[in-house]
C-alpha positions as CSV (number, residue, x, y, z in Angstrom):
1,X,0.0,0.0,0.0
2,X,1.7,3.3,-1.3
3,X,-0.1,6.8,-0.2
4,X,-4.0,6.5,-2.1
5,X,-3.2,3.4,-4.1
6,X,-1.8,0.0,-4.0
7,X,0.9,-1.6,-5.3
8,X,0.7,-5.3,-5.8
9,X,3.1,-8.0,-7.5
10,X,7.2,-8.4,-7.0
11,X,9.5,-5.6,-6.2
12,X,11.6,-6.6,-9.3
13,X,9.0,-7.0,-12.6
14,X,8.5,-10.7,-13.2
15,X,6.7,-9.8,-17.1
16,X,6.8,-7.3,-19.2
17,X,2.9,-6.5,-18.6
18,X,2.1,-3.8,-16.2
19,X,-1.1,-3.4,-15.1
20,X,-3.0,-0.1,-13.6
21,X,-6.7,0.4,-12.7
22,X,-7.8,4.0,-12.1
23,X,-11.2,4.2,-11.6
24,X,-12.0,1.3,-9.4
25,X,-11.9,3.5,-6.2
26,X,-14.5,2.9,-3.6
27,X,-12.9,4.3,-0.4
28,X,-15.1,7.7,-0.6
29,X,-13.7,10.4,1.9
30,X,-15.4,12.3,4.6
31,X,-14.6,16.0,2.5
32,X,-15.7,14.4,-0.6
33,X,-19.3,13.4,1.5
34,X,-19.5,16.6,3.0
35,X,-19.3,18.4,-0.5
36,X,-21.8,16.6,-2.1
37,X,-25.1,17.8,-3.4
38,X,-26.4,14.3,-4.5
39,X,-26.7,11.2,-2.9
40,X,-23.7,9.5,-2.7
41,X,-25.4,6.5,-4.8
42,X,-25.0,9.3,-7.6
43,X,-21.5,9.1,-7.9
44,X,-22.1,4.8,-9.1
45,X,-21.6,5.6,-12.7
46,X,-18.2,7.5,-12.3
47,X,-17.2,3.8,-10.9
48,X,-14.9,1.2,-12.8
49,X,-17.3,-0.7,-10.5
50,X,-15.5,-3.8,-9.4
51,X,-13.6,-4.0,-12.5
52,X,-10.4,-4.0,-9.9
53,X,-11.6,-7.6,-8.8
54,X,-11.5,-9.0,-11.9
55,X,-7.7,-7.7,-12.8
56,X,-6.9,-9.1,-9.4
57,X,-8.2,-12.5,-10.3
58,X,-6.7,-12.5,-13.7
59,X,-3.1,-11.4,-12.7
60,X,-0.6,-14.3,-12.3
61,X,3.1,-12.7,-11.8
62,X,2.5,-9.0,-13.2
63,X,3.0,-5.8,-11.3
64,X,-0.8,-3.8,-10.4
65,X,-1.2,-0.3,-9.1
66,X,-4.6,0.1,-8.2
67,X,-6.7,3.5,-7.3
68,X,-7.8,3.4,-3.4
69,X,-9.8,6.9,-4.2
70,X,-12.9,7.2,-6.5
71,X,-12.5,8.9,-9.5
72,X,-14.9,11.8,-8.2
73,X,-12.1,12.8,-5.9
74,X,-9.8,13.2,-8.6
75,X,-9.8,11.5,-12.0
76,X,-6.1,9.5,-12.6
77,X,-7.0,9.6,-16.0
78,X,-7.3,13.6,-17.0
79,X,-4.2,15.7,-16.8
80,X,-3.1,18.3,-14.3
81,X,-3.9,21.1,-16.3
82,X,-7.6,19.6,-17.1
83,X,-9.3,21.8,-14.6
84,X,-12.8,23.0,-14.4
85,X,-13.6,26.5,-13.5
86,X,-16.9,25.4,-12.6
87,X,-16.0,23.5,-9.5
88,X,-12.4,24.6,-9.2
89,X,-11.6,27.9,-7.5
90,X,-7.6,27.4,-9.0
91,X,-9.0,26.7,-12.8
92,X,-8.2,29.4,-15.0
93,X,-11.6,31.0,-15.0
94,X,-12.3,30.1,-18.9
95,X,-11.4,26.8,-20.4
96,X,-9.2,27.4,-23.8
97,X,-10.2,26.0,-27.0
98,X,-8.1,23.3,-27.1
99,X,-8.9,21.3,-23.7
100,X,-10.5,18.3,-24.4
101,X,-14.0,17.5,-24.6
102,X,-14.4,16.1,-21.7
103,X,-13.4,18.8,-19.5
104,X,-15.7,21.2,-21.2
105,X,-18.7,18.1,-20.5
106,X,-17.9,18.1,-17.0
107,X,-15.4,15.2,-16.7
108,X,-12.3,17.0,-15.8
109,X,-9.7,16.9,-13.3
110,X,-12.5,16.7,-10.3
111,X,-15.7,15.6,-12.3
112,X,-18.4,18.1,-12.1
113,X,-21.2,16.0,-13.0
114,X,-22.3,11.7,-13.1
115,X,-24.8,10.0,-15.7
116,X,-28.3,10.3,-14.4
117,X,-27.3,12.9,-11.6
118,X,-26.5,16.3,-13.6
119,X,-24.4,18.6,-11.0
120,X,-22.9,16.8,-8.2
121,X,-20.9,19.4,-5.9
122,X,-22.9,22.2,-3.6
123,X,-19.8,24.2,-3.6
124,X,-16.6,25.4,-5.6
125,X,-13.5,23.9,-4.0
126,X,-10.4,25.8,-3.0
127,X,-7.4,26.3,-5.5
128,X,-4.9,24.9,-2.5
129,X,-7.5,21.8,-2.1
130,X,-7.5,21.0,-5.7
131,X,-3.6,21.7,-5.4
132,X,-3.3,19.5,-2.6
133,X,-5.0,16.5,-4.1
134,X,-2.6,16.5,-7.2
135,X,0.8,16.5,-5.5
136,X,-1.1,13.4,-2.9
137,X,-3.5,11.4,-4.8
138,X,-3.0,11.7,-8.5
139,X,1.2,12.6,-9.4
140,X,2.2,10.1,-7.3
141,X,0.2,7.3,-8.8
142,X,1.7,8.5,-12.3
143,X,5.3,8.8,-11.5
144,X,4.9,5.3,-9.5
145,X,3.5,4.0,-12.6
146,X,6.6,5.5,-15.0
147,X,9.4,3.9,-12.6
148,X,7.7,0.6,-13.0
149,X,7.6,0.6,-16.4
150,X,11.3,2.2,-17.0
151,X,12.1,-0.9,-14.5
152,X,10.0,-3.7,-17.0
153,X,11.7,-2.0,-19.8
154,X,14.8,-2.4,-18.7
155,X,14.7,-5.8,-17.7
156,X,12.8,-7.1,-20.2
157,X,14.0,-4.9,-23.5
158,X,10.2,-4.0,-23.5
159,X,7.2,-2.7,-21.3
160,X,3.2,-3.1,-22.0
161,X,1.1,-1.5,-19.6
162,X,-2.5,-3.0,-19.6
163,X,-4.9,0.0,-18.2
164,X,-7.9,-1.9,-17.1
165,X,-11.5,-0.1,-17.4
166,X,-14.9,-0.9,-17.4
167,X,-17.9,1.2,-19.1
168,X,-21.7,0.9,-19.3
169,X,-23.2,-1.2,-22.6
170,X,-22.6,0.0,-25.7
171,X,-24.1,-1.1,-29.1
172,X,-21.6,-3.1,-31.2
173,X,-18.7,-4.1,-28.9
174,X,-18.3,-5.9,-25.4
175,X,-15.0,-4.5,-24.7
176,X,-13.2,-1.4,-26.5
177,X,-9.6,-1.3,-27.3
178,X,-7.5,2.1,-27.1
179,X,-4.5,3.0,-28.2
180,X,-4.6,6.8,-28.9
181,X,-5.3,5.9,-32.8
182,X,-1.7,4.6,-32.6
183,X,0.0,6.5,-30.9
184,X,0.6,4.7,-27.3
185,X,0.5,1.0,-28.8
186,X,2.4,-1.3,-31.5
187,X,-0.6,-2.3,-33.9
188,X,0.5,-6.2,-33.3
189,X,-0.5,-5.9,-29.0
190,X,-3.8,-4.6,-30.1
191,X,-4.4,-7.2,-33.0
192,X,-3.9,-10.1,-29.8
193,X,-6.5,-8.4,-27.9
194,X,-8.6,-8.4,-30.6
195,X,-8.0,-12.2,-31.0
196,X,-8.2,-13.2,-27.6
197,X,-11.7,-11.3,-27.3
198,X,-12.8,-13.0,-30.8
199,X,-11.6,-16.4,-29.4
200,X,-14.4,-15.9,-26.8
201,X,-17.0,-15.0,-29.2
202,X,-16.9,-11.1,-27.2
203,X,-17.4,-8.6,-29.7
204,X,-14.7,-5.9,-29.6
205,X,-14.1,-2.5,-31.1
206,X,-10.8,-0.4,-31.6
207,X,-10.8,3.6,-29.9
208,X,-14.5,4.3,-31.1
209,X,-15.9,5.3,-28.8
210,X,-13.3,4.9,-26.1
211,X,-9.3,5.6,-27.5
212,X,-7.9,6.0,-24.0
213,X,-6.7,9.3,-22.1
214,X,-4.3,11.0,-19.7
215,X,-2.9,7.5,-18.6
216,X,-2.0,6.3,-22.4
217,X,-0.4,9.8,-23.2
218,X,1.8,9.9,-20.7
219,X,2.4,6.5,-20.0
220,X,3.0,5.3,-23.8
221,X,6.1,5.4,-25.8
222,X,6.2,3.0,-28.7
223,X,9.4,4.5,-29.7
224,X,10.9,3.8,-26.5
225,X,9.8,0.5,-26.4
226,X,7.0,1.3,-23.6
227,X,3.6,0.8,-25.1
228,X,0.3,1.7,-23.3
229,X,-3.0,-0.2,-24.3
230,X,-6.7,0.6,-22.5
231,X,-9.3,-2.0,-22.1
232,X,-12.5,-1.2,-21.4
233,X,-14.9,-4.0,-20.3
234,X,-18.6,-4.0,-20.2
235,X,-20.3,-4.3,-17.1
236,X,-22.9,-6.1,-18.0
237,X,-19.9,-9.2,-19.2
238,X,-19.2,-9.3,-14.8
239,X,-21.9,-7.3,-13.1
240,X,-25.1,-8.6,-11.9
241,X,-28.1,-7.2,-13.7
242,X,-28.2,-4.3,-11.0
243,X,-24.4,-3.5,-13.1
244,X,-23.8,-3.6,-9.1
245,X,-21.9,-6.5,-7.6
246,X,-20.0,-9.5,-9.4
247,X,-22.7,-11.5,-11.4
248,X,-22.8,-14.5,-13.3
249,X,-20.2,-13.7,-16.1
250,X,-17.5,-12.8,-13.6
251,X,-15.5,-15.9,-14.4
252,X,-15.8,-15.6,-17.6
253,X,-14.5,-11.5,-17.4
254,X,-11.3,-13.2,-15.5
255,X,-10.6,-15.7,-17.9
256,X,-10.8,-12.9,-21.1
257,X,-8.8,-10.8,-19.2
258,X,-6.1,-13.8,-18.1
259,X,-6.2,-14.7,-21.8
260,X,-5.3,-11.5,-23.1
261,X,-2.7,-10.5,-20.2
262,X,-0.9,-13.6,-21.1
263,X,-0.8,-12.9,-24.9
264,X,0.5,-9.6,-24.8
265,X,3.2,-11.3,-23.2
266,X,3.8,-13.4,-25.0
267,X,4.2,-11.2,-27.9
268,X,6.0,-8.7,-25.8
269,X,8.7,-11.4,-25.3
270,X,8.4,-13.0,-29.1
271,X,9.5,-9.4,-30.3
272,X,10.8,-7.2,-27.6
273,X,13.2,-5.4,-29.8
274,X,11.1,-4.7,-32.6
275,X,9.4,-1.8,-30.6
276,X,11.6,1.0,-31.6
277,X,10.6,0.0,-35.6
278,X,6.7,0.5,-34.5
């Protein structure tokens, strides 16, 4: 246990794959309660919801960092600069043209709304909270997550971080594969997910509508021989019917997610110097 997340696995990497899971946090704090203008029920969607479980089922020998915190508190997966004005005193007080489109719907830094509950917060929070919250809860997590892979990269002449999510149903795919459209991943790690999820019969879909975020832009570096890959599972393939607690297709979640952790190392190790030609 490191600060707001835990670490799991050997203090040396035993595989190339690197696992993180952001947005599984349950442990809400008292400030966070205290601030809120919804029930705290409302702050469910925001959730990875138990998706944590199944990486930890599914792991065998790789290093996991996973998120203590719920995203509401701060969001792993957004940058430092992806403030919102609207519930952040320190934000500069109008967003510029070129943050992203989720800060500007309310999904920033400290998300301002959930699905179903519109407006969350009853206050603004203070610039030193927001600034406090960063240097304890979210760079730590990301400069935790860089030494481990610089560490699996140098022992193994390669590193793939797995970042593990879950989202709501979608039509067309059971799990969505991102890469940044390229940018964060080899094409051949991505083509092994695809397999493993086709093996399976579970429909899969590559960045639409979910290409990845913060996490993969920092984290990834084909060229460097560190590539970053998001999963995104469906709840409905391990929730109950509620999408609430583990249901009847969490074994089956494990397995896909076992199945494709061990193929992307296995072609992490088939290939580990090709990265730099990606």
């Amino acid at each position: 246990m490191t600060g707001s997340f835990d670490r799991l696995g050997p203090a040396a990497p035993a595989s190339p794959v690197v696992i993180s899971v952001p947005h599984a946090g349950r442990d809400y704090p008292l400030a966070l309660r205290a601030a809120l203008r919804v029930p705290l029920t409302s702050l469910l969607p925001l959730e990875d919801r138990h998706v944590d479980r199944v990486a930890l089922e599914a792991r065998t020998g790789e290093i996991m960092l996973v998120q203590r915190l719920p995203r509401a508190w701060i969001d792993l997966n957004r940058g430092e600069d992806e403030r919102d004005p609207r519930v952040d005193e320190g934000a500069p007080a109008a967003l510029p043209p070129q943050q992203s489109a989720k800060l500007r719907s309310g999904l920033g830094l400290v998300p301002r709304r959930a699905s179903g509950a519109g407006e969350i917060w009853r206050r603004r929070f203070p610039a030193d909270d927001i600034a406090a919250r960063i240097a304890r809860d979210h760079r730590p997590y990301h400069d935790a997550l860089s030494d481990i892979l610089a560490a699996t990269r140098a022992a193994f002449g390669i590193a793939v971080l797995v970042d593990l999510h879950s989202m709501p149903p979608i039509d067309g795919a059971q799990v969505v594969i991102g890469d940044r459209f390229g940018r964060s991943c080899g094409a051949r790690f991505v083509a092994r997910v695809e397999a493993e999820c086709a093996a399976l019969d579970i429909g899969s879909a590559v960045n639409t509508p979910y290409a990845g975020g913060h996490i993969l832009d920092r984290q990834g570096a084909p060229d460097r021989g560190i590539h970053a890959v998001q999963i995104e599972l469906d709840r409905a393939l391990y929730l109950d019917r509620r999408l609430d607690a583990p249901g009847l297709g969490f074994a089956r979640s494990v397995a896909l997610v076992r199945r494709i952790l061990a193929a992307v190392e296995d072609e992490a190790l088939a290939y580990p110097m090709t990265a730099a030609a990606e």
